[in-house]
N, CA, C and O atoms as a CHARMM CRD file, in Angstrom:
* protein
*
  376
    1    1 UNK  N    102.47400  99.72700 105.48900 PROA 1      0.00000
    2    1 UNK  CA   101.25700 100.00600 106.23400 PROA 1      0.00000
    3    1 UNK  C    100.13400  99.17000 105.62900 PROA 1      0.00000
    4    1 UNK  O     99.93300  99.10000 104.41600 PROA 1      0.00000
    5    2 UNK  N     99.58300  98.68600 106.34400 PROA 2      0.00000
    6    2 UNK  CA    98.44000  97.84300 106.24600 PROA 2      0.00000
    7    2 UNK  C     96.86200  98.70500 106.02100 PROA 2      0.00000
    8    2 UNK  O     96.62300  99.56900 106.86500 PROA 2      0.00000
    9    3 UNK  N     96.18000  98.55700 105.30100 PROA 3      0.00000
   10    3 UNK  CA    95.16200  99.40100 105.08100 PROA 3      0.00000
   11    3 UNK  C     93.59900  98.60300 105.65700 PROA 3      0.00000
   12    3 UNK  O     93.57800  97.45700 105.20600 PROA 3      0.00000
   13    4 UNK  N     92.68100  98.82500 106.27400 PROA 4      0.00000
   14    4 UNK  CA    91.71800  97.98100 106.75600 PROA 4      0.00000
   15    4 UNK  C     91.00300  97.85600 105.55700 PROA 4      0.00000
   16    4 UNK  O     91.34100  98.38800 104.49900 PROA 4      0.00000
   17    5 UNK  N     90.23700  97.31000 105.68500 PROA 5      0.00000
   18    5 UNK  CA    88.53700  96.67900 104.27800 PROA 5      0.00000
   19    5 UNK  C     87.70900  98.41000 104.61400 PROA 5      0.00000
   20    5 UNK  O     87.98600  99.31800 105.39800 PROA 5      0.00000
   21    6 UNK  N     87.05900  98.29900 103.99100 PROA 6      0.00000
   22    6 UNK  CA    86.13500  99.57400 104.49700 PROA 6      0.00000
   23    6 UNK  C     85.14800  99.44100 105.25200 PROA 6      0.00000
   24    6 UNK  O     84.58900 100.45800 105.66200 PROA 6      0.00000
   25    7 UNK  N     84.74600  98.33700 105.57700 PROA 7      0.00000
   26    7 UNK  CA    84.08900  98.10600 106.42200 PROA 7      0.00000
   27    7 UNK  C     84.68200  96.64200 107.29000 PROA 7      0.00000
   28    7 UNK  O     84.94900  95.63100 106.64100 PROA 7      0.00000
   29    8 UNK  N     84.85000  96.68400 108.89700 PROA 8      0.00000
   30    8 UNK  CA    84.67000  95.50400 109.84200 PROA 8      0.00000
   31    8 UNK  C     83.76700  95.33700 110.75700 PROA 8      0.00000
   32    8 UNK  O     83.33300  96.09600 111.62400 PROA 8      0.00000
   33    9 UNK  N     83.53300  94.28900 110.48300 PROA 9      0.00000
   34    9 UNK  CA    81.98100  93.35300 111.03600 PROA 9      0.00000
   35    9 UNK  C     80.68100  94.17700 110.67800 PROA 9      0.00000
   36    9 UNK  O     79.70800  93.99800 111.41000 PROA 9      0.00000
   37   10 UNK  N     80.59300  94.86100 109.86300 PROA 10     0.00000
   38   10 UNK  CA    79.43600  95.70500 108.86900 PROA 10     0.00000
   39   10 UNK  C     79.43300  96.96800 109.74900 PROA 10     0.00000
   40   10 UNK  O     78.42800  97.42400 110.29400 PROA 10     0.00000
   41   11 UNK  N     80.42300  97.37600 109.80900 PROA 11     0.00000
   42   11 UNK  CA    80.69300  98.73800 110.67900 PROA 11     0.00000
   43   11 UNK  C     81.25600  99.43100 109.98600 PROA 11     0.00000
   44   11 UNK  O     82.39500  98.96500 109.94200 PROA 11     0.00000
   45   12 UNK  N     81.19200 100.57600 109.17600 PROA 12     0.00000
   46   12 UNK  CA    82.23000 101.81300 107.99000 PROA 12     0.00000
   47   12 UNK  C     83.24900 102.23200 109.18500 PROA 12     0.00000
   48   12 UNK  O     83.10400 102.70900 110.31100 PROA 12     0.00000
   49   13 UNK  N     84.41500 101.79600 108.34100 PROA 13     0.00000
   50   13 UNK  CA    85.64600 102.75800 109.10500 PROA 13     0.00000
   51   13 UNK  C     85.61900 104.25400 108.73200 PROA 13     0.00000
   52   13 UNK  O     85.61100 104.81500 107.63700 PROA 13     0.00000
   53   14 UNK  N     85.60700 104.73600 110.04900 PROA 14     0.00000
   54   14 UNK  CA    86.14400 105.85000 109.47500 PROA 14     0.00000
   55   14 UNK  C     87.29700 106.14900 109.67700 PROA 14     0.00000
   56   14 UNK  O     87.64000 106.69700 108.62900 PROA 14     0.00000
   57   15 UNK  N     88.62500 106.14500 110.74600 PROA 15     0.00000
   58   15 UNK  CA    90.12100 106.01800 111.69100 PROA 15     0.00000
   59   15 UNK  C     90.46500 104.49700 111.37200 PROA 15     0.00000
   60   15 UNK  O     89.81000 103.50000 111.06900 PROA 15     0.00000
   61   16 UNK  N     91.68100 104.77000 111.56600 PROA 16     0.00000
   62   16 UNK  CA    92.11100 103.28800 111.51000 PROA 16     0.00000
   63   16 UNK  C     93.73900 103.83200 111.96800 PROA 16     0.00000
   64   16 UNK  O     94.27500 104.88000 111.60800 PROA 16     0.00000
   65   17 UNK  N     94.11200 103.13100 112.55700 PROA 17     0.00000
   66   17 UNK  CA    95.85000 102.87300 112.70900 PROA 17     0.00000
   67   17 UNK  C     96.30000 101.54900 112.44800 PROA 17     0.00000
   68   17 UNK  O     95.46300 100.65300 112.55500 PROA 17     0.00000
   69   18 UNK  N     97.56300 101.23300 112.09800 PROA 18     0.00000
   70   18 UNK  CA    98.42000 100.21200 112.20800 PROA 18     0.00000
   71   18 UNK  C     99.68900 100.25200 112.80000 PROA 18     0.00000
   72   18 UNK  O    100.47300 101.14500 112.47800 PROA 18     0.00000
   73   19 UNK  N    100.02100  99.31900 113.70000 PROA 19     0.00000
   74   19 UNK  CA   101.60500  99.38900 114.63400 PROA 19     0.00000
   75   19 UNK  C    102.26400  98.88500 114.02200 PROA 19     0.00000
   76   19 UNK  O    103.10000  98.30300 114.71200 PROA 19     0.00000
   77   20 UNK  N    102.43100  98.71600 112.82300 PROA 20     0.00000
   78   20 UNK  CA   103.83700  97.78100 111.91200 PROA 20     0.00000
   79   20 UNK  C    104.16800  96.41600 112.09100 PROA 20     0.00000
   80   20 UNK  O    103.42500  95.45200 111.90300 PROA 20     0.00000
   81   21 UNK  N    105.66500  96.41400 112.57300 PROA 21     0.00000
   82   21 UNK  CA   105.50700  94.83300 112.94300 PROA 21     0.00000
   83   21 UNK  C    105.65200  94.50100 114.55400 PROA 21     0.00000
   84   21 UNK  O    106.17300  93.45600 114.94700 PROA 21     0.00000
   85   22 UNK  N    105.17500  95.42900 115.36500 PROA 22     0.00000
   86   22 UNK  CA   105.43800  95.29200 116.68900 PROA 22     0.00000
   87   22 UNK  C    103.63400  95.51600 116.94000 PROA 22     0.00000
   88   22 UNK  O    102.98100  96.18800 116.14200 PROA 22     0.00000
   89   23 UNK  N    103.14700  95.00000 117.87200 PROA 23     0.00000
   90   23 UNK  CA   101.66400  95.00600 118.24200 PROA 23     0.00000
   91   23 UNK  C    101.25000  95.99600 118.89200 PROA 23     0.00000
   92   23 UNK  O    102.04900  96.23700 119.79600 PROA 23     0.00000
   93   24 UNK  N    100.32800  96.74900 118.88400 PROA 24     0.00000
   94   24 UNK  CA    99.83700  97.59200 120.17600 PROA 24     0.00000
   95   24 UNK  C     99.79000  97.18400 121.44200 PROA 24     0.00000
   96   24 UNK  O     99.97400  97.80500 122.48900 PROA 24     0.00000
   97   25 UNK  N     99.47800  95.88000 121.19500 PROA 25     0.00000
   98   25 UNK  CA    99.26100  94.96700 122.37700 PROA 25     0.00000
   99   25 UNK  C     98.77400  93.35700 122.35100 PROA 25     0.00000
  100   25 UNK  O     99.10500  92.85700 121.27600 PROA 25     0.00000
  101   26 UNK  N     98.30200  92.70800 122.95000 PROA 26     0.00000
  102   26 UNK  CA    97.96100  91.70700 123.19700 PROA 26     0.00000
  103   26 UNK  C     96.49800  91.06600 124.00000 PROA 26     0.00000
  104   26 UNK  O     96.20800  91.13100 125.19500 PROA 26     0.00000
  105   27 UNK  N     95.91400  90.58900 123.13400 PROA 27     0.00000
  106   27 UNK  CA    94.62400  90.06700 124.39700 PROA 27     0.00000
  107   27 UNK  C     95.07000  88.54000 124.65700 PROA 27     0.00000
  108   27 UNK  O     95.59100  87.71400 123.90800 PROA 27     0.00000
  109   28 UNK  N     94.60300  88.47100 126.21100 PROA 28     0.00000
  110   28 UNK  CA    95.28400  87.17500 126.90900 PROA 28     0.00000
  111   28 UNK  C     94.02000  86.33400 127.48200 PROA 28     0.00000
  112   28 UNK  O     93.03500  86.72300 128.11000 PROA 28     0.00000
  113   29 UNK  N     94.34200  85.23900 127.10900 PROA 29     0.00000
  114   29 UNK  CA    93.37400  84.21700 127.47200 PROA 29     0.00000
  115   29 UNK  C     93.62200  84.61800 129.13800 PROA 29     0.00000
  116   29 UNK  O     94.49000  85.38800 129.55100 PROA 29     0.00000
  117   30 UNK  N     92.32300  83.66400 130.20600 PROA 30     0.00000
  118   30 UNK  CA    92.33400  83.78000 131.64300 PROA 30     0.00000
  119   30 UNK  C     93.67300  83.68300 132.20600 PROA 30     0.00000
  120   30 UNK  O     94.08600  84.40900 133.11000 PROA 30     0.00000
  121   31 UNK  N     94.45400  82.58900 131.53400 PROA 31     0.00000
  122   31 UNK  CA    95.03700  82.11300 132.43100 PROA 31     0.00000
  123   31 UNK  C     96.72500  82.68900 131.95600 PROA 31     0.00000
  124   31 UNK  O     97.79600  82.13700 132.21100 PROA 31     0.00000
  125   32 UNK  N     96.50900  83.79500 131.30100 PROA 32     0.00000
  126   32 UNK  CA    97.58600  84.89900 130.89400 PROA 32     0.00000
  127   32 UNK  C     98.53900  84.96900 129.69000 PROA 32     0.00000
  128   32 UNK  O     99.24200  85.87000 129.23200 PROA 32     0.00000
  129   33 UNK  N     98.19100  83.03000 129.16200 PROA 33     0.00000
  130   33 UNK  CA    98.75800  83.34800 127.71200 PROA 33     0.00000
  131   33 UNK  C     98.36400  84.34400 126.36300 PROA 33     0.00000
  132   33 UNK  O     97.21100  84.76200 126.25000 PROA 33     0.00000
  133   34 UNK  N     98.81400  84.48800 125.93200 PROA 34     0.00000
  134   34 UNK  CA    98.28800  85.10000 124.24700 PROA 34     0.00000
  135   34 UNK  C     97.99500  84.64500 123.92200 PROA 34     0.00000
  136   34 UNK  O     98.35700  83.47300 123.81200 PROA 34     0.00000
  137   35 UNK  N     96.78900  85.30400 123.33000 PROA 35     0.00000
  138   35 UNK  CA    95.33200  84.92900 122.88900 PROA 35     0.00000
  139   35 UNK  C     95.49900  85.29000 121.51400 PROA 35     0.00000
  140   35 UNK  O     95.63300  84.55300 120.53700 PROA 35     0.00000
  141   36 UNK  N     95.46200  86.89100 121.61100 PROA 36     0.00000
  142   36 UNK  CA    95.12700  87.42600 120.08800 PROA 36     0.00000
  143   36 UNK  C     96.89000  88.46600 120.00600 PROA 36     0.00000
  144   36 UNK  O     97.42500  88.37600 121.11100 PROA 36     0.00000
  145   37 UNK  N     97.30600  88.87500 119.53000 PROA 37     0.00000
  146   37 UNK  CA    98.42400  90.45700 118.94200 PROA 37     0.00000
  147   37 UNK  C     97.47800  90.98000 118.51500 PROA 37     0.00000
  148   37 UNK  O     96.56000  90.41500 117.92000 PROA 37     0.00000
  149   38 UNK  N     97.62700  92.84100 118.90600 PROA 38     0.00000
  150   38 UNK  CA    96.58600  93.07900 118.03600 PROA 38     0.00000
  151   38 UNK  C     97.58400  94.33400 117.22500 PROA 38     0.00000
  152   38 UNK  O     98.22100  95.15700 117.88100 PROA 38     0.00000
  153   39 UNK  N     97.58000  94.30100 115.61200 PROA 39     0.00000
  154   39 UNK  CA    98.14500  95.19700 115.44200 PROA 39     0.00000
  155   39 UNK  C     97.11800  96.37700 114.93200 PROA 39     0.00000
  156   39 UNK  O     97.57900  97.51200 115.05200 PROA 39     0.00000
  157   40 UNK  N     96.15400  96.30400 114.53100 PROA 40     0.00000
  158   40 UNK  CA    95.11400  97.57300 113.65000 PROA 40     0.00000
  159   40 UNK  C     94.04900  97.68200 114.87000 PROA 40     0.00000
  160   40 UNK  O     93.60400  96.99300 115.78800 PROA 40     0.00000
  161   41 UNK  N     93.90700  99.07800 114.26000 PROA 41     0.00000
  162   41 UNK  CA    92.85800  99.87900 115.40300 PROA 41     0.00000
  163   41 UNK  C     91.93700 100.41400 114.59700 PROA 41     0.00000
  164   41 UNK  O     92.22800 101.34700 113.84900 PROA 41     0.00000
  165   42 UNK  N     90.91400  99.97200 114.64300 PROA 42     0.00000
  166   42 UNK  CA    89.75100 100.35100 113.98100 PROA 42     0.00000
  167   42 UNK  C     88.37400 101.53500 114.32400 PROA 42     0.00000
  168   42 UNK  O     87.47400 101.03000 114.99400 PROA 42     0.00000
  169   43 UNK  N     88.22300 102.58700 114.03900 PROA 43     0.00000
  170   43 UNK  CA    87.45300 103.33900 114.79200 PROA 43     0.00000
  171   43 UNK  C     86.12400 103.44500 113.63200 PROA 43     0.00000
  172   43 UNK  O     86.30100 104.14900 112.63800 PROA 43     0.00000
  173   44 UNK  N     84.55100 102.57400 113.84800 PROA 44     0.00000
  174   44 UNK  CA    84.15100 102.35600 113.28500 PROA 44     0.00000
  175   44 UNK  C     82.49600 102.90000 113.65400 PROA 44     0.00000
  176   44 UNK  O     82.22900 103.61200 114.62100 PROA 44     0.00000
  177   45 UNK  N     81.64300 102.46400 112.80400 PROA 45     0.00000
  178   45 UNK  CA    80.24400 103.11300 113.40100 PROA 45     0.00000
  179   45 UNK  C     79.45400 102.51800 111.86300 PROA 45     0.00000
  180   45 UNK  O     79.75000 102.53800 110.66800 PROA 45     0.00000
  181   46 UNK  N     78.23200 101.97200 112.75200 PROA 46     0.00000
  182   46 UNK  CA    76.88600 101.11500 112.29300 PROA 46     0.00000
  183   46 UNK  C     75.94600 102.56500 111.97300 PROA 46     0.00000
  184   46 UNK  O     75.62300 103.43800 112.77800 PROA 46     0.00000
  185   47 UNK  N     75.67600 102.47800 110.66100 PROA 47     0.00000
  186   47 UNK  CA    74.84000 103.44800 109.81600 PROA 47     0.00000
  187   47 UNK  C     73.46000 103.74400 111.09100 PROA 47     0.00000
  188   47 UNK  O     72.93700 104.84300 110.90500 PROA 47     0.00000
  189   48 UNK  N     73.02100 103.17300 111.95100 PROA 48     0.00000
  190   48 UNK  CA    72.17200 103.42600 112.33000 PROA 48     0.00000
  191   48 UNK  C     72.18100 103.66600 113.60200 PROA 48     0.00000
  192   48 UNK  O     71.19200 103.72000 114.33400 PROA 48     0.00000
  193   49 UNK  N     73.51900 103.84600 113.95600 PROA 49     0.00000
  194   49 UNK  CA    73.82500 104.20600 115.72000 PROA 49     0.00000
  195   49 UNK  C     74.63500 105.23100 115.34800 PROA 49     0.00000
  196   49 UNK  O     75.26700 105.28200 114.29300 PROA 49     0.00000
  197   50 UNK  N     74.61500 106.28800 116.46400 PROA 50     0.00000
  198   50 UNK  CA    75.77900 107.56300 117.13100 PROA 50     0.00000
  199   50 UNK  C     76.71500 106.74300 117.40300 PROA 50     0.00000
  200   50 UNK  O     77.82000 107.27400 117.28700 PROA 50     0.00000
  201   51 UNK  N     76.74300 105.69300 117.71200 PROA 51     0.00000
  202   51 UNK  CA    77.79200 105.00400 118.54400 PROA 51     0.00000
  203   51 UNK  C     78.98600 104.64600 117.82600 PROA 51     0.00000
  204   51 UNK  O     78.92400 103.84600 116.89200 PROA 51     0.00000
  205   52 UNK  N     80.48400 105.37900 118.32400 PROA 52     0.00000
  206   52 UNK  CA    81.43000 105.20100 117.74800 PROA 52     0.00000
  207   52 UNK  C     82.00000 103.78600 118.61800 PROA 52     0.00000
  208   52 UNK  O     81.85300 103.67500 119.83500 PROA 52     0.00000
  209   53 UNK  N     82.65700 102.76500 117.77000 PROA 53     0.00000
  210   53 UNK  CA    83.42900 101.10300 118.29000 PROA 53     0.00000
  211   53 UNK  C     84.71000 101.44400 118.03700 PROA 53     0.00000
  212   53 UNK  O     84.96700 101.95800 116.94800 PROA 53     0.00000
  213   54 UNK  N     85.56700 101.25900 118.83200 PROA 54     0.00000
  214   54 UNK  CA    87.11200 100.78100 118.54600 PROA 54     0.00000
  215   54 UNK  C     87.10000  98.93500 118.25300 PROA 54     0.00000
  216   54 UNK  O     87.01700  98.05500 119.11000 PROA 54     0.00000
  217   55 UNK  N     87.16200  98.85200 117.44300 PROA 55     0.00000
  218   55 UNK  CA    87.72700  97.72800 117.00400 PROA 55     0.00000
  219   55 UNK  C     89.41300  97.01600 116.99700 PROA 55     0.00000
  220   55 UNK  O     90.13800  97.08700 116.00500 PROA 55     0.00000
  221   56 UNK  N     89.71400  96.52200 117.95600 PROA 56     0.00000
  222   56 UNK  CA    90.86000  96.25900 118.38800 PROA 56     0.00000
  223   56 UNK  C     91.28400  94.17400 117.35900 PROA 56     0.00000
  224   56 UNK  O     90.91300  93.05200 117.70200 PROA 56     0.00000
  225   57 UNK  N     92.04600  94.57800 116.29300 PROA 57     0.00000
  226   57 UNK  CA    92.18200  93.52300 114.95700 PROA 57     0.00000
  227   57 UNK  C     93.60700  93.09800 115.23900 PROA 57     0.00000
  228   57 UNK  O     94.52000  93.62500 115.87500 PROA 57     0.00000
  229   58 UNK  N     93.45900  91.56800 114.31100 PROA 58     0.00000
  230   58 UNK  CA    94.66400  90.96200 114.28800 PROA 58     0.00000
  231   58 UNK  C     95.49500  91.27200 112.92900 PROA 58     0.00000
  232   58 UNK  O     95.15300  92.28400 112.31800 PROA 58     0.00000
  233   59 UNK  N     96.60500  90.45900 112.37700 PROA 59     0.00000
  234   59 UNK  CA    97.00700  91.18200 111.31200 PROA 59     0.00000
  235   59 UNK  C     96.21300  91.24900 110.10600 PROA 59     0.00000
  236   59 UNK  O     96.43500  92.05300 109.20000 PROA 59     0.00000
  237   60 UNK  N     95.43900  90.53600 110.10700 PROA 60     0.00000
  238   60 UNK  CA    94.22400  90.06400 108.92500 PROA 60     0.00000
  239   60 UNK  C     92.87000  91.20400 109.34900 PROA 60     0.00000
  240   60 UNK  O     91.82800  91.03700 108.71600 PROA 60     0.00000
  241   61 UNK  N     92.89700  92.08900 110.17400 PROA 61     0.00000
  242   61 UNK  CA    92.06700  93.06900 110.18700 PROA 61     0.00000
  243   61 UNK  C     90.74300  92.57400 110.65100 PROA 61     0.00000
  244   61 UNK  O     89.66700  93.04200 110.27800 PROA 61     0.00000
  245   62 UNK  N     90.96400  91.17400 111.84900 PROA 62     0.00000
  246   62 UNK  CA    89.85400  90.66800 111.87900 PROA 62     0.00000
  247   62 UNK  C     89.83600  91.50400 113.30900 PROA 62     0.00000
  248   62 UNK  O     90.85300  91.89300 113.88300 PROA 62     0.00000
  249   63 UNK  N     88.43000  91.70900 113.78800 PROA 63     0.00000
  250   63 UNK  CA    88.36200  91.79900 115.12300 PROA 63     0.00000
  251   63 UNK  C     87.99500  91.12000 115.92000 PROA 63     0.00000
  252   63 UNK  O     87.15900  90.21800 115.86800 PROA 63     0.00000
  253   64 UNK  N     88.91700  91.70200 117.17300 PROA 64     0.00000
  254   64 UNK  CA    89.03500  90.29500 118.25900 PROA 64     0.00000
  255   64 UNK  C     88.50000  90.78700 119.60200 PROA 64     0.00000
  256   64 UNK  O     88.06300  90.07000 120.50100 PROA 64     0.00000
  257   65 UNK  N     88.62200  92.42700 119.60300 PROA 65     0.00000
  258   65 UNK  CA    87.90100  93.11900 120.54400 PROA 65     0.00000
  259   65 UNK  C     87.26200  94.06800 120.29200 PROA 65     0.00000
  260   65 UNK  O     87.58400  94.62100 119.24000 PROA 65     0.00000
  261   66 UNK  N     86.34300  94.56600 120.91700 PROA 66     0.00000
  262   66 UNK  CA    85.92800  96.06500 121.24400 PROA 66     0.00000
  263   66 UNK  C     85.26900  96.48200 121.93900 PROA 66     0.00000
  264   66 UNK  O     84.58500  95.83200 122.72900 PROA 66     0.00000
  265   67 UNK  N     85.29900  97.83200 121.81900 PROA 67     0.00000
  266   67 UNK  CA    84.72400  99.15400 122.83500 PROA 67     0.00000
  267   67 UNK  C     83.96400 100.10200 122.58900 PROA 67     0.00000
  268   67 UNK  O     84.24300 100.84500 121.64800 PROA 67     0.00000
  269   68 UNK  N     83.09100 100.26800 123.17800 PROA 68     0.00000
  270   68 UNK  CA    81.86500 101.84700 122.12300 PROA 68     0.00000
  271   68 UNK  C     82.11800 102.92600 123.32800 PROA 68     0.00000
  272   68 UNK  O     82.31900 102.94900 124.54200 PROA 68     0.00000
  273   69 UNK  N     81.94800 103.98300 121.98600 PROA 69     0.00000
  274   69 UNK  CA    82.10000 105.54400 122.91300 PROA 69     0.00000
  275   69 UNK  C     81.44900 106.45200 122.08900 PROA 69     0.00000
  276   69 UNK  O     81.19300 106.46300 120.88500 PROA 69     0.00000
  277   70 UNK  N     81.20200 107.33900 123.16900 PROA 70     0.00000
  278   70 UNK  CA    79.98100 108.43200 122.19500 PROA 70     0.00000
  279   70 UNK  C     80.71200 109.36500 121.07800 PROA 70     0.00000
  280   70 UNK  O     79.95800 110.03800 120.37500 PROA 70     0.00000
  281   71 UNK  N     82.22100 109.47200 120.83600 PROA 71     0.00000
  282   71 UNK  CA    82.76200 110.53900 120.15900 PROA 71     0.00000
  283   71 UNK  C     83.98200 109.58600 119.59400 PROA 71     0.00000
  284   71 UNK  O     84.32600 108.44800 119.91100 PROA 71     0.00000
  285   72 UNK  N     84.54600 110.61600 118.53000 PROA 72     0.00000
  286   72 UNK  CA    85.67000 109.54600 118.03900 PROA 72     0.00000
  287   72 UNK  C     86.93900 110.40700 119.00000 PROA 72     0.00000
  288   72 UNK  O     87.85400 109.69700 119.41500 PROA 72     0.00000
  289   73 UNK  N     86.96300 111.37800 119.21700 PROA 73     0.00000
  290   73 UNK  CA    87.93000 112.10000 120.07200 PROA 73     0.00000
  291   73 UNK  C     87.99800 110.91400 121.37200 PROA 73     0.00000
  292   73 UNK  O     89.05300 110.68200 121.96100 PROA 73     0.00000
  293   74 UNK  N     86.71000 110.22800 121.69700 PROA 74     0.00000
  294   74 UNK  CA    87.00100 109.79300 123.11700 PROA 74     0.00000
  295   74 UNK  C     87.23400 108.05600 122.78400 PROA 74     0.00000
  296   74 UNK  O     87.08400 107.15700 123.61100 PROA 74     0.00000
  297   75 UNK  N     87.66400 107.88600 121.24600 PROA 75     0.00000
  298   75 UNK  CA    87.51500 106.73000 121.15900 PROA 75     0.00000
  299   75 UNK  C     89.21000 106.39000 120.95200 PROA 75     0.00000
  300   75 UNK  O     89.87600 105.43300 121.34600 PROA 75     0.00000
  301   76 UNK  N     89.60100 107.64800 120.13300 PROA 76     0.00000
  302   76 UNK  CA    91.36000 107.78200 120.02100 PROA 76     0.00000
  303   76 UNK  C     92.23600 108.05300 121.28100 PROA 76     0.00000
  304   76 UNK  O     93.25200 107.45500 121.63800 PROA 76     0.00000
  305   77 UNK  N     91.45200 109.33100 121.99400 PROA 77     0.00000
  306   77 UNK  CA    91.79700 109.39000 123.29200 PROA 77     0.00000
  307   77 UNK  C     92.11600 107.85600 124.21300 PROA 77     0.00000
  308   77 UNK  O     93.34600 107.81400 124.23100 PROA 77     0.00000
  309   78 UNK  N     91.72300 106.91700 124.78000 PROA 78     0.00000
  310   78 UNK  CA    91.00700 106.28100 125.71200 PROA 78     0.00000
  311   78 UNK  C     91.76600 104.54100 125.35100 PROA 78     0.00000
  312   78 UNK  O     91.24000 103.54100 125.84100 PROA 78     0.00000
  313   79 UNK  N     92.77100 104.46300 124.63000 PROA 79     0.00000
  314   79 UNK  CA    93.11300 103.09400 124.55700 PROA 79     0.00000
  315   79 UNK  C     93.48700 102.54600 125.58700 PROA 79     0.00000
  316   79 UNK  O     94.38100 103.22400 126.09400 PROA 79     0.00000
  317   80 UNK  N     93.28200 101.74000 126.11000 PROA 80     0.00000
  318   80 UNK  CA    93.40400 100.54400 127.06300 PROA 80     0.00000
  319   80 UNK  C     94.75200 100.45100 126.91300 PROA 80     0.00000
  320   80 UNK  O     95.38200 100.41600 125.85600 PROA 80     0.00000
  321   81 UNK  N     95.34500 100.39800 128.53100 PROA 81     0.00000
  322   81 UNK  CA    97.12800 100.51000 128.58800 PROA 81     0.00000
  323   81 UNK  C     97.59600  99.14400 128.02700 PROA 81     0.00000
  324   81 UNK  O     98.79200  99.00000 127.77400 PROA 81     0.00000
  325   82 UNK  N     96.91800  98.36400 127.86600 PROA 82     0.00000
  326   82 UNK  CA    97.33300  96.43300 126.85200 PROA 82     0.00000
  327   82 UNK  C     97.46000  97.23500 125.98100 PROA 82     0.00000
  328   82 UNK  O     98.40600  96.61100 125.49900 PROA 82     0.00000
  329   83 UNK  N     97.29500  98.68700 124.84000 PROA 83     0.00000
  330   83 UNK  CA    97.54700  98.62400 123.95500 PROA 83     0.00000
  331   83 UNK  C     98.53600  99.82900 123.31900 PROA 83     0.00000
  332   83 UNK  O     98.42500 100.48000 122.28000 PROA 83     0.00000
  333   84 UNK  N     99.62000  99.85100 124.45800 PROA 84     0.00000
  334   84 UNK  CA   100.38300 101.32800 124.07100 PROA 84     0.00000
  335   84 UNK  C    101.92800 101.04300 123.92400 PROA 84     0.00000
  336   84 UNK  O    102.91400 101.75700 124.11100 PROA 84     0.00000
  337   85 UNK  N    101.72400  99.34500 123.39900 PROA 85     0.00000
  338   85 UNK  CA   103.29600  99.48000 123.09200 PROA 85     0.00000
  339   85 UNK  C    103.75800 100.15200 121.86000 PROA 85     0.00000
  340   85 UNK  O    104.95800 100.05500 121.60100 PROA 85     0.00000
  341   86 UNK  N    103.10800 100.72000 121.18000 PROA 86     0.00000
  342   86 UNK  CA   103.13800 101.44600 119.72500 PROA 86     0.00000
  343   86 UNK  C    102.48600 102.27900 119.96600 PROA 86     0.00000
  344   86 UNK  O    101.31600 102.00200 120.22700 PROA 86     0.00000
  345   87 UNK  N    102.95200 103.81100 119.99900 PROA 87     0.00000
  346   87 UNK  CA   101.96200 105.05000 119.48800 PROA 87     0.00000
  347   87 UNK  C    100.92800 104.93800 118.57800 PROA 87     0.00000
  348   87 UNK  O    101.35000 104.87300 117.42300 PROA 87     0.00000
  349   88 UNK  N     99.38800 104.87800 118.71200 PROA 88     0.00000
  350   88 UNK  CA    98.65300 105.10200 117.22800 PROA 88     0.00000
  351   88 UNK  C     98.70700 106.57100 116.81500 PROA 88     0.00000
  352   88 UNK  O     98.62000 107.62000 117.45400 PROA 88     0.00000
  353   89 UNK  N     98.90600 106.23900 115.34000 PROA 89     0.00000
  354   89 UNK  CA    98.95300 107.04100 114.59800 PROA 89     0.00000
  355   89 UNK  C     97.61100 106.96900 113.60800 PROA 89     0.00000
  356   89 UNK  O     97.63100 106.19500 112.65100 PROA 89     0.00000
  357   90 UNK  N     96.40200 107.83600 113.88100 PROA 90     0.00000
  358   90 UNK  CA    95.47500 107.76800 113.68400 PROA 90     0.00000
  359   90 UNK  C     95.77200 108.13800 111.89000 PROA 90     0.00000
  360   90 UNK  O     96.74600 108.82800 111.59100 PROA 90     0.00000
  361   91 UNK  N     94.78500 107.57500 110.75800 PROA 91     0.00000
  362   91 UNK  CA    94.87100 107.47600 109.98700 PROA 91     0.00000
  363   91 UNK  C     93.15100 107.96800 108.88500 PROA 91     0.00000
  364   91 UNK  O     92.68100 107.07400 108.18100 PROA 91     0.00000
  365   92 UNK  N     92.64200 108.98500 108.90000 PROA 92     0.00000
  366   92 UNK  CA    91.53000 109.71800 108.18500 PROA 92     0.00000
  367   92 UNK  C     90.85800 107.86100 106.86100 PROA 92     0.00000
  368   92 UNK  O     91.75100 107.30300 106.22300 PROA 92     0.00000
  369   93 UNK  N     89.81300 107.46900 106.77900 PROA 93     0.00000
  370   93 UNK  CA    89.71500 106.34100 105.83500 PROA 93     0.00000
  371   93 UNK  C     89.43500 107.10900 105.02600 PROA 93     0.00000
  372   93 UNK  O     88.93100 108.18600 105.34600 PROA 93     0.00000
  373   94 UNK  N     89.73900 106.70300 103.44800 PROA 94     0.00000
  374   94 UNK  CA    89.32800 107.86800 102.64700 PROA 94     0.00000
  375   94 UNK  C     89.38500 106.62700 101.20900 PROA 94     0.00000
  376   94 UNK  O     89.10800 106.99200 100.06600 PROA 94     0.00000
């Protein structure tokens, strides 16, 4: 298992998952090739916003996408079907 930094793109993790060696999914350039794999899921938040980000990372924990939601329930809830070839298994940062 891959562990994230404690913070991505100056955002504190608080959740995080990793899909092993199979991806959650994939982001695809326009024209439908692969772009990014994404294997880590990042559920993160800027000291000065409510606003919870899914951070959707490559294997290097960089991020390549994301998404804001008002709750972390609706941030674990709510993955984008590109990213359910792996169950997340949500992970407490500690």
């Amino acid at each position: 298992m891959s562990m994230p930094p404690e913070t991505i793109d100056n955002a504190e993790v608080l959740y995080w998952a990793w899909s092993g060696d199979m991806p959650f999914g994939v982001v695809n350039y326009p024209d439908g090739s692969v772009a990014f794999k994404i294997f880590g899921l990042a559920l993160c938040k800027y000291r000065e916003s409510p606003t919870i980000y899914r951070f959707s990372c490559d294997q290097e924990w960089e991020a390549v996408q994301d998404s804001n939601y008002a709750s972390l329930a609706e941030a674990m809830e709510e993955l984008p079907e590109q990213y359910q070839n792996v169950s997340a298994k949500w992970c407490k940062y500690e």
